[in-house]
MMTF fields as JSON, N, C-alpha, C and O atoms, coordinates in Angstrom:
{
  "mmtfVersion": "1.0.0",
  "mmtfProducer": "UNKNOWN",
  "numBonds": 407,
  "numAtoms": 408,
  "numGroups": 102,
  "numChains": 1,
  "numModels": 1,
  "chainsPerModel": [1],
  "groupsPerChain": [102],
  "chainIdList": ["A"],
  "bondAtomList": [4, 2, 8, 6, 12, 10, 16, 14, 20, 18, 24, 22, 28, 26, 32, 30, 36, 34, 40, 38, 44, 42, 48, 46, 52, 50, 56, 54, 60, 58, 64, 62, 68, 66, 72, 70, 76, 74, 80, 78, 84, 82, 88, 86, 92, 90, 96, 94, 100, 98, 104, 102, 108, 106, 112, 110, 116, 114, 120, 118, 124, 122, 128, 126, 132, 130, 136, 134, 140, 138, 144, 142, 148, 146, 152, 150, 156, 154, 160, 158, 164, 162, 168, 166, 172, 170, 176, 174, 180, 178, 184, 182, 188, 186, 192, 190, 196, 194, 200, 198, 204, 202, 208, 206, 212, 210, 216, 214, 220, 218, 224, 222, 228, 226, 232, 230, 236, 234, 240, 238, 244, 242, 248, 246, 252, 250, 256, 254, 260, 258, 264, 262, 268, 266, 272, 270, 276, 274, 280, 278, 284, 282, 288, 286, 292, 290, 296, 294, 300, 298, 304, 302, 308, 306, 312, 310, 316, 314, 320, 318, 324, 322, 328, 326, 332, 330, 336, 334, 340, 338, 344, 342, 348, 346, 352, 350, 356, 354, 360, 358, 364, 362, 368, 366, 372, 370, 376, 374, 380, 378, 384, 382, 388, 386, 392, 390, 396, 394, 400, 398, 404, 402],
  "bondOrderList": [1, 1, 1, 1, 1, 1, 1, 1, 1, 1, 1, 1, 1, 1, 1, 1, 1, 1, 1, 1, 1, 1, 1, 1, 1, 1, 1, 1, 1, 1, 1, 1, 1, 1, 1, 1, 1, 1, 1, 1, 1, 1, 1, 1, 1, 1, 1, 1, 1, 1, 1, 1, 1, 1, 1, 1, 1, 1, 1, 1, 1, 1, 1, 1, 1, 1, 1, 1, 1, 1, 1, 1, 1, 1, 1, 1, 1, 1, 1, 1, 1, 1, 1, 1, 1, 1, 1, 1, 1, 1, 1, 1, 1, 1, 1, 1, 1, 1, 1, 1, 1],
  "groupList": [{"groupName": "UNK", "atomNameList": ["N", "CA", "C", "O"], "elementList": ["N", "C", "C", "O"], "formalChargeList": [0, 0, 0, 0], "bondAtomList": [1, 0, 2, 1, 3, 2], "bondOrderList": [1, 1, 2], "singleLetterCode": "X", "chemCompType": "L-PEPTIDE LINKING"}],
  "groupTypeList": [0, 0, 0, 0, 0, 0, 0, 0, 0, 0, 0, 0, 0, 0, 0, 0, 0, 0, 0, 0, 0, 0, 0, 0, 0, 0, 0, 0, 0, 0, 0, 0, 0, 0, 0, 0, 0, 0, 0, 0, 0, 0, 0, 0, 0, 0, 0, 0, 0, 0, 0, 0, 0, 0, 0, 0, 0, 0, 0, 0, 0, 0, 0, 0, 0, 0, 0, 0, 0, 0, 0, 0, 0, 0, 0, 0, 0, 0, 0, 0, 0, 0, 0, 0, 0, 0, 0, 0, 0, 0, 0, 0, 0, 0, 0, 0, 0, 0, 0, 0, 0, 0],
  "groupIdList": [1, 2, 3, 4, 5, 6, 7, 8, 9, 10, 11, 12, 13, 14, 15, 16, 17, 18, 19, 20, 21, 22, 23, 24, 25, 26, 27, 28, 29, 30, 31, 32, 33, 34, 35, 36, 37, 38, 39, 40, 41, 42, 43, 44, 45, 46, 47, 48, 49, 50, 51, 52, 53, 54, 55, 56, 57, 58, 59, 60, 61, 62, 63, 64, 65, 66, 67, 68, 69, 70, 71, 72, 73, 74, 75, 76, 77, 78, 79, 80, 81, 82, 83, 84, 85, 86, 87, 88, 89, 90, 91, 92, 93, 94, 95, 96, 97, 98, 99, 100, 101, 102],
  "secStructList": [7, 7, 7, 6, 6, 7, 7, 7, 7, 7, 6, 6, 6, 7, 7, 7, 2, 2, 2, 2, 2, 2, 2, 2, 2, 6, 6, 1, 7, 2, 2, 2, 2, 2, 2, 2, 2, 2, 2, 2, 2, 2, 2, 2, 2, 2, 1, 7, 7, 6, 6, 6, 1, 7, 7, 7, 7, 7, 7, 7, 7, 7, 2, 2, 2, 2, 2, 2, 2, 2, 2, 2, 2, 2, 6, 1, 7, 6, 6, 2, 2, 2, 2, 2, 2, 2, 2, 2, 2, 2, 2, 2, 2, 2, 2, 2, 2, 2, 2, 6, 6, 7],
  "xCoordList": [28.204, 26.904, 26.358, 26.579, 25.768, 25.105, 23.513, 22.827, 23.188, 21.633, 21.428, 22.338, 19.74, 19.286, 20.204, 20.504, 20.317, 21.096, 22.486, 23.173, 22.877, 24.678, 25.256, 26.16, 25.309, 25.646, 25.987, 25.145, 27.331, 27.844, 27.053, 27.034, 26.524, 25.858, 26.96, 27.945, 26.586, 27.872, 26.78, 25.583, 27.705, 26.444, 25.947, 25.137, 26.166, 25.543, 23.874, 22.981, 23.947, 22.921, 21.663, 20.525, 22.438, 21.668, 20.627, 21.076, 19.266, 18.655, 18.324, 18.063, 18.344, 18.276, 16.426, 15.614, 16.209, 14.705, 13.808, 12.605, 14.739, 14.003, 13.949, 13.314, 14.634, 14.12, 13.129, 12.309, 13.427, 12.243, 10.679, 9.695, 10.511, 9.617, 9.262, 8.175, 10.011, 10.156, 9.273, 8.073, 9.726, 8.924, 8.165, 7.363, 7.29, 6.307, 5.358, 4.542, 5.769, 4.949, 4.388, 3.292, 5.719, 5.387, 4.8, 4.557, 4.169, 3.494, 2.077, 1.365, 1.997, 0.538, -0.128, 0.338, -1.669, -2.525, -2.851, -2.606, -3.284, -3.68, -4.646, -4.655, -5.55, -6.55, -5.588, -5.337, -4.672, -4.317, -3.009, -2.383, -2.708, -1.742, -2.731, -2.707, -3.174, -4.325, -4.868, -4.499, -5.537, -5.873, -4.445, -4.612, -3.695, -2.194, -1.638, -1.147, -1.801, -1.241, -2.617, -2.261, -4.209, -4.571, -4.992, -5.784, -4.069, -4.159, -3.268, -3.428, -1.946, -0.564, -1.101, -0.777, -1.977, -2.475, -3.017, -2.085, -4.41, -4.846, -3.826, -3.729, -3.129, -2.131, -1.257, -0.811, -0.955, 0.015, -1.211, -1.149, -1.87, -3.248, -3.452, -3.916, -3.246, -3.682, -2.299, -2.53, -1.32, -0.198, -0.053, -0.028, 0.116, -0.017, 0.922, 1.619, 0.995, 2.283, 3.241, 3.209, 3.847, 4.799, 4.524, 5.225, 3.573, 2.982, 2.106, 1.663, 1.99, 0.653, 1.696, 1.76, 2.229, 3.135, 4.485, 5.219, 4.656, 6.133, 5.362, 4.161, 6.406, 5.901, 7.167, 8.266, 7.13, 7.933, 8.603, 7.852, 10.127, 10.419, 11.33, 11.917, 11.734, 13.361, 13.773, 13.201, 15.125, 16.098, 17.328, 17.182, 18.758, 20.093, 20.82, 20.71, 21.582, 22.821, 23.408, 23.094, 25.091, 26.58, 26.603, 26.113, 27.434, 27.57, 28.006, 27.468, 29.709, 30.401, 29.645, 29.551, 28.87, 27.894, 27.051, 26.816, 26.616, 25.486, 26.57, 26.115, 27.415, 28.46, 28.988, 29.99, 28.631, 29.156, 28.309, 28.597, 26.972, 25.73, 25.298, 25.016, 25.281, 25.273, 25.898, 25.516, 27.155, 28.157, 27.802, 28.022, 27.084, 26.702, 25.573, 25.461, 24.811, 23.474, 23.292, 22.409, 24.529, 24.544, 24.434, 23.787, 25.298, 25.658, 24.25, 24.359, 23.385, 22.051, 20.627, 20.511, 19.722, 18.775, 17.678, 17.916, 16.628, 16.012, 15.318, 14.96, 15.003, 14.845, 16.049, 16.042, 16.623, 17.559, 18.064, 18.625, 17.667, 18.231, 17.095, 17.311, 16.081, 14.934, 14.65, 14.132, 15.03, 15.282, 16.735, 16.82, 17.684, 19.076, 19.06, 19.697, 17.724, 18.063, 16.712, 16.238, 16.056, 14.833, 15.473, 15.219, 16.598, 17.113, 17.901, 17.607, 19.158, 20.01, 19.687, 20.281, 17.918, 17.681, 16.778, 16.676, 16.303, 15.519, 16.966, 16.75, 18.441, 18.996, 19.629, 20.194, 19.576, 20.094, 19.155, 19.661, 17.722, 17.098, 16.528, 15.801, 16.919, 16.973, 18.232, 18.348, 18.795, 20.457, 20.008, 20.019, 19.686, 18.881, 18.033, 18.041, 17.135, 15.891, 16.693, 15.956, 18.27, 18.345, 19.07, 19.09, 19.996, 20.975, 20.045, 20.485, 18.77, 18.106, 17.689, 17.453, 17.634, 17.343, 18.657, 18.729, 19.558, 21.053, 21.106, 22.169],
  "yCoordList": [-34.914, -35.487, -36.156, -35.553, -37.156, -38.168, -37.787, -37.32, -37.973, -37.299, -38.953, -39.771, -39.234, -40.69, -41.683, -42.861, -40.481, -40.865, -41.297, -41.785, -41.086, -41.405, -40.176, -39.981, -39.47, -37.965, -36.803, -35.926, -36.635, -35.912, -34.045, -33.204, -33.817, -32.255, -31.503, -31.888, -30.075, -29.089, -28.602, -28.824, -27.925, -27.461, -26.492, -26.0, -25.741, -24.875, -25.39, -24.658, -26.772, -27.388, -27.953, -28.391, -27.719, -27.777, -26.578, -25.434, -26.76, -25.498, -25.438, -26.494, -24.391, -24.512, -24.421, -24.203, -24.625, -24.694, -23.626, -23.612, -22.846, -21.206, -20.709, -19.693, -21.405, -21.336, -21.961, -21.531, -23.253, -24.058, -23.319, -23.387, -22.872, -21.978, -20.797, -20.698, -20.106, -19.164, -19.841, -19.584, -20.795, -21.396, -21.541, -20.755, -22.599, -22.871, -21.377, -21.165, -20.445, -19.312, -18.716, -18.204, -18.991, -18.646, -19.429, -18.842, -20.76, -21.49, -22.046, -23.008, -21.327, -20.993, -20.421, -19.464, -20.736, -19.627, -18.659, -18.53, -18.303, -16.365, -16.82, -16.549, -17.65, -18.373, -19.057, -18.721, -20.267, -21.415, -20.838, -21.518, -19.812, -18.448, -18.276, -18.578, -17.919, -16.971, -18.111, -18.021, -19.018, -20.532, -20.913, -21.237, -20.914, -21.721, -20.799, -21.183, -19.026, -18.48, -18.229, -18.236, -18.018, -18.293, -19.843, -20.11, -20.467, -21.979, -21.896, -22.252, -20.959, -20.599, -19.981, -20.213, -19.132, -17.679, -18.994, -19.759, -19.597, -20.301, -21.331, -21.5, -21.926, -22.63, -22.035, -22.504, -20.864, -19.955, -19.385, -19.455, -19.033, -18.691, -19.982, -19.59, -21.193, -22.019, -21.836, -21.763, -21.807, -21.569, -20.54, -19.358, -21.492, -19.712, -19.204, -19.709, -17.795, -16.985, -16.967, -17.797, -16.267, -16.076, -15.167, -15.121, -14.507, -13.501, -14.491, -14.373, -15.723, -16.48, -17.629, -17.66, -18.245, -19.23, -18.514, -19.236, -17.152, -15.951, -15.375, -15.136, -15.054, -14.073, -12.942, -13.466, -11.497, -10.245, -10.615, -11.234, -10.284, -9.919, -9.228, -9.552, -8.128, -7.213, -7.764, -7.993, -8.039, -7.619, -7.101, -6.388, -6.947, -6.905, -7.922, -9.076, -7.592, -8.501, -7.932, -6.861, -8.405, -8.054, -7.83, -8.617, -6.249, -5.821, -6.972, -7.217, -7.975, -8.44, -9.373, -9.63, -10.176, -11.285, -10.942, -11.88, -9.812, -9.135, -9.01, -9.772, -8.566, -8.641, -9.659, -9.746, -10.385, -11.985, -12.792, -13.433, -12.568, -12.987, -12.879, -13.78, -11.35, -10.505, -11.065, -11.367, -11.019, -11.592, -13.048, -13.598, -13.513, -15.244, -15.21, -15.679, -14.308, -14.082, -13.772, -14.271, -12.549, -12.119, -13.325, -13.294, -14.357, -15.676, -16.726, -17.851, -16.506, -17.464, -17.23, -16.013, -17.765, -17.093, -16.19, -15.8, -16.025, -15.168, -16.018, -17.128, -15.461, -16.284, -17.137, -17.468, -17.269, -17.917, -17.281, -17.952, -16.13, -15.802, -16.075, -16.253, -16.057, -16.375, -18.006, -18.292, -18.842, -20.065, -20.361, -21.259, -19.693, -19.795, -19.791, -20.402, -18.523, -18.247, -18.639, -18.015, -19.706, -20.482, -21.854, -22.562, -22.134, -23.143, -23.242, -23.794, -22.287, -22.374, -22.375, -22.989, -21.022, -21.006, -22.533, -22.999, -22.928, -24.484, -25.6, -26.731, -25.131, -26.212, -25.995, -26.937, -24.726, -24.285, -24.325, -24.458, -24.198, -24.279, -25.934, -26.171, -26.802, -27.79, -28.63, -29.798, -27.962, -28.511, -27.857, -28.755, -26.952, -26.732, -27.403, -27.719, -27.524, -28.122, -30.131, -31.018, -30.422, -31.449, -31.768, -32.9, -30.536, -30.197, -30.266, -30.896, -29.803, -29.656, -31.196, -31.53, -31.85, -33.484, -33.972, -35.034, -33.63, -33.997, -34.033, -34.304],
  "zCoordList": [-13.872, -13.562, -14.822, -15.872, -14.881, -15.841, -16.035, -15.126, -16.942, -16.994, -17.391, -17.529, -17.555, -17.479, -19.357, -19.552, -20.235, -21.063, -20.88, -21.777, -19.632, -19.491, -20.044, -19.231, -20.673, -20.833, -20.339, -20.148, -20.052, -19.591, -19.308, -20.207, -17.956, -18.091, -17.646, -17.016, -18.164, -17.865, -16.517, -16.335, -15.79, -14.698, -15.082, -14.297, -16.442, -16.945, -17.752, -18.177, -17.727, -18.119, -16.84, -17.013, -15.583, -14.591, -14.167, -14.232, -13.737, -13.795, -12.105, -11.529, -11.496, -10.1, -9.923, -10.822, -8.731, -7.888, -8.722, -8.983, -8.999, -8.629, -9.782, -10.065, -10.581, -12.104, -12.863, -13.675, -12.347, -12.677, -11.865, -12.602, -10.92, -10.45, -11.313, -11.882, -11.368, -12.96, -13.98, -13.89, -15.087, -16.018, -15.606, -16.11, -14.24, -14.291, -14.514, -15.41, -13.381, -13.337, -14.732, -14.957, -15.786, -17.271, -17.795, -18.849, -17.911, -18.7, -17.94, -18.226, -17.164, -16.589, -17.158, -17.775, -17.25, -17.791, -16.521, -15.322, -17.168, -15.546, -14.507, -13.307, -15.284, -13.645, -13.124, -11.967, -13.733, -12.783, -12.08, -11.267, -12.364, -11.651, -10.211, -9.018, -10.722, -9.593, -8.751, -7.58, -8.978, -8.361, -7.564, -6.389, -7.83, -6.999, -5.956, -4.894, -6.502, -5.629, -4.153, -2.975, -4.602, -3.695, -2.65, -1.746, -3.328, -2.567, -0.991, 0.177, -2.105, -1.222, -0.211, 0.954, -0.561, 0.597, 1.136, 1.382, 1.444, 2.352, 3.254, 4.469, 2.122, 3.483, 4.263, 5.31, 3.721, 4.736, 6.224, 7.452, 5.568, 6.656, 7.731, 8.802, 7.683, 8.226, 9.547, 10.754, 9.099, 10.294, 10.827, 10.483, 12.364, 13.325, 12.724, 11.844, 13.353, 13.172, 14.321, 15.23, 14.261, 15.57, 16.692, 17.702, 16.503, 17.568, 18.439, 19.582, 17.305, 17.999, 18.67, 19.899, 18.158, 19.152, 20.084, 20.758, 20.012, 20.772, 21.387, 21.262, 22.363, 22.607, 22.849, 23.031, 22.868, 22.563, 23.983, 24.738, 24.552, 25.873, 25.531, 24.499, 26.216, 26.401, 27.435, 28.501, 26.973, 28.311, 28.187, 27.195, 28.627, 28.639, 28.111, 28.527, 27.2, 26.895, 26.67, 26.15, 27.006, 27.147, 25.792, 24.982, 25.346, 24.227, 23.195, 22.115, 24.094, 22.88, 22.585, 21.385, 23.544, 23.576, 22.3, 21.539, 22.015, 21.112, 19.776, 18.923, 19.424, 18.295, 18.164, 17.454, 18.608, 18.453, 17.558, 16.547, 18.299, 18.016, 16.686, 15.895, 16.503, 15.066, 13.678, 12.548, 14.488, 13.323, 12.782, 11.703, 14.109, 13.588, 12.27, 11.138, 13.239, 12.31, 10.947, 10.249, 10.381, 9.415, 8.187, 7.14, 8.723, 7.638, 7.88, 7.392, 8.364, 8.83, 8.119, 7.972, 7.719, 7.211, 8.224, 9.367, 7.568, 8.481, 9.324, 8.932, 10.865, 11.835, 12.673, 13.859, 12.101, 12.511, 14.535, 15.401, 14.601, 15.752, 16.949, 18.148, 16.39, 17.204, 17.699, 18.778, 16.84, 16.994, 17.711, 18.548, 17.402, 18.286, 19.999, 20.857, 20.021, 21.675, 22.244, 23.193, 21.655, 22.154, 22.508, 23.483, 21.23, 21.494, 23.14, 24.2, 22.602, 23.76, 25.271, 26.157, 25.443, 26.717, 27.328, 28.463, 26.164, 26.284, 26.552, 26.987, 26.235, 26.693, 28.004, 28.56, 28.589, 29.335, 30.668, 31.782, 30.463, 31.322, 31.67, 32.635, 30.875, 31.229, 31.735, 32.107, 31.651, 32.9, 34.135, 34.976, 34.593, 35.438, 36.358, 37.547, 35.139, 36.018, 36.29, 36.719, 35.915, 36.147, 37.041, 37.524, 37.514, 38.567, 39.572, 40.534, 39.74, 41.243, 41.573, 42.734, 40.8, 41.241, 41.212, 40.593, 41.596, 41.715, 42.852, 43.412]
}
């Protein structure tokens, strides 16, 4: 990789997201700490949550169907399974609703 000098970086010279997050946090003074993180709190406050746009249901699913699932999940971030089976039943229930006008 070339930095704006043409200069070869080692990727040991690359700093990831989350470091650079790190420093900033360290070269803050303690109000503009405290000012940013309650900025964070208010914009997180402004989005529903998921209780507010979900809602909870049980039902049955086929064990291997469920170890299948699992196994997908493990490699996915969080949420990821809740969005999987909103997706799938939103594509599924719309072949449906397109078969009856068939």
């Amino acid at each position: 990789m070339l930095n704006k000098d043409s200069e070869i970086l080692n990727t040991e010279d690359i700093v990831s997201r989350e470091e650079v997050k790190k420093l900033e946090y360290h070269t803050q003074t303690t109000k503009e700490a405290i000012a940013l993180s309650e900025h964070r709190f208010q914009e997180l406050k402004k989005k529903p949550t998921m209780e507010q746009t979900h809602i909870r249901i049980s039902f049955l699913i086929d064990r291997n169907t469920r170890e299948k699932f699992n196994s997908i999940a493990k490699k996915r971030q969080k949420g990821w399974k809740t969005h999987a089976i909103n997706e799938a039943l939103l594509m599924y229930l719309s072949q449906l609703d397109e078969e009856k006008f068939d």
